[in-house]
C-alpha positions in Angstrom: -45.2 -19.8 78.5 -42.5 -22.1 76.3 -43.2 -24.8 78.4 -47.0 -24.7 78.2 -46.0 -24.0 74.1 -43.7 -27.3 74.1 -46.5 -29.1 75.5 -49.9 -28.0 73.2 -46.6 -29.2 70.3 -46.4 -32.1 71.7 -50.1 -32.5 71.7 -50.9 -31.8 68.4 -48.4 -34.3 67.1 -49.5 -36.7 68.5 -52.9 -35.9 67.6 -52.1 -36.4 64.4 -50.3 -39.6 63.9 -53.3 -40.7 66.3 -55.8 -39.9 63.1 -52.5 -41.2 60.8 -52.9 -44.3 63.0 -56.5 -44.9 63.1 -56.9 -44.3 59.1 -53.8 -46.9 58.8 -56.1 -49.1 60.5 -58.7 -49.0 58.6 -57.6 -48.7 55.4 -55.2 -52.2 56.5 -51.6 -50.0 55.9 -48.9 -49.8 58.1 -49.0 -45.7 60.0 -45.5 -45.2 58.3 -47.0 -45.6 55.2 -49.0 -42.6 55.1 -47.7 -38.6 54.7 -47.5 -36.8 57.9 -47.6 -33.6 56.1 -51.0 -34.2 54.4 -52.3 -35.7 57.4 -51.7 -32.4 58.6 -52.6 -30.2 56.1 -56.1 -32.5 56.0 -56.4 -32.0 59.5 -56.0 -27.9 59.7 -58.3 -27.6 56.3 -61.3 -30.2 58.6 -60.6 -27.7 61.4 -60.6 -24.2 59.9 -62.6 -24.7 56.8 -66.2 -25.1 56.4 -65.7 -28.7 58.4 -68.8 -31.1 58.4 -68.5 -31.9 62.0 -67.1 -34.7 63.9 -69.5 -37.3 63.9 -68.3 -40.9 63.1 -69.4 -40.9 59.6 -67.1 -37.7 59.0 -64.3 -38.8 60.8 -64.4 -42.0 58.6 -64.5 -39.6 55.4 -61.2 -37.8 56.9 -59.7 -41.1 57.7 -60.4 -42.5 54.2 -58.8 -39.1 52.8 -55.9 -39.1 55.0 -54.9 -42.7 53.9 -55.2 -41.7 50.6 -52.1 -39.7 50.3 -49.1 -42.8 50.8 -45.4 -42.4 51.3 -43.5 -45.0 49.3 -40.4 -47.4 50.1 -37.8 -45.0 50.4 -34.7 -47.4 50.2 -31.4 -45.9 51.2 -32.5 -43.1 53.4 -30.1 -43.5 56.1 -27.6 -40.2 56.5 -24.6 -41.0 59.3 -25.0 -38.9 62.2 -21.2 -37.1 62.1 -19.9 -33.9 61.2 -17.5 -33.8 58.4 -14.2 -32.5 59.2 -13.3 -29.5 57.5 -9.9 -28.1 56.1 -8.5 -25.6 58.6 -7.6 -21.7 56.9 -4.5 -22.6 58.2 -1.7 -25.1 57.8 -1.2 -27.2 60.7 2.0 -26.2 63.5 4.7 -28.8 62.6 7.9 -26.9 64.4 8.1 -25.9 67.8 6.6 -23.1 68.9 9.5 -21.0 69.5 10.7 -21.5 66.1 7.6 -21.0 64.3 7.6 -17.6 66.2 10.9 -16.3 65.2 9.8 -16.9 61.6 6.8 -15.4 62.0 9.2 -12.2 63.3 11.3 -12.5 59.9 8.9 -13.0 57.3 5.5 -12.2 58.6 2.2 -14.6 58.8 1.8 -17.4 56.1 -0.6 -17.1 53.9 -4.0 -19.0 54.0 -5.3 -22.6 52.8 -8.4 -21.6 51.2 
């Protein structure tokens, strides 16, 4: 059942950046260009709604309403894919272990970082 859930996913995305793509056709925009989220919305509102049909003429009203709604330049959106290092709750073991023991033994557990 999550495999045949994965898949109708898969489907539906790509249904919809095919209508992002074909109303980026027509209205001469790149498919980036347009909002995948109100191609979406469009798209469930034309389905469950009172929806005209599908005929061409209607499909060229939805494309013409999909392109409508455009994402613009958005300079500087590249995030590093890393994970910060965080400080530790602890500080780091700079003695031997053997020694750091025996204090341990005499004056209990150090106190936390953070």
């Amino acid at each position: 059942m999550n495999e045949k859930e994965l898949w109708v996913s898969l489907l539906a995305y790509n249904l919809i950046r095919l209508l992002m793509a074909e109303s980026a056709k027509q209205a001469d925009l790149l498919p980036r260009q347009l909002s995948f989220k109100h191609s979406l919305q469009l798209w469930l509102a034309w389905n469950h709604g009172e929806s005209p049909g599908f005929d061409e003429e209607n499909l060229c009203v939805l494309y013409g309403l999909i392109a409508q709604q455009r994402v613009g330049n958005r300079p500087g959106r590249i995030e590093p894919r890393a994970i910060k290092r965080r400080p530790k709750a602890y500080p780091l073991l700079t003695k031997p272990r053997p020694q750091a023991q025996d204090e341990i033994r005499r004056h209990g557990h150090p106190k936390k970082l953070k």
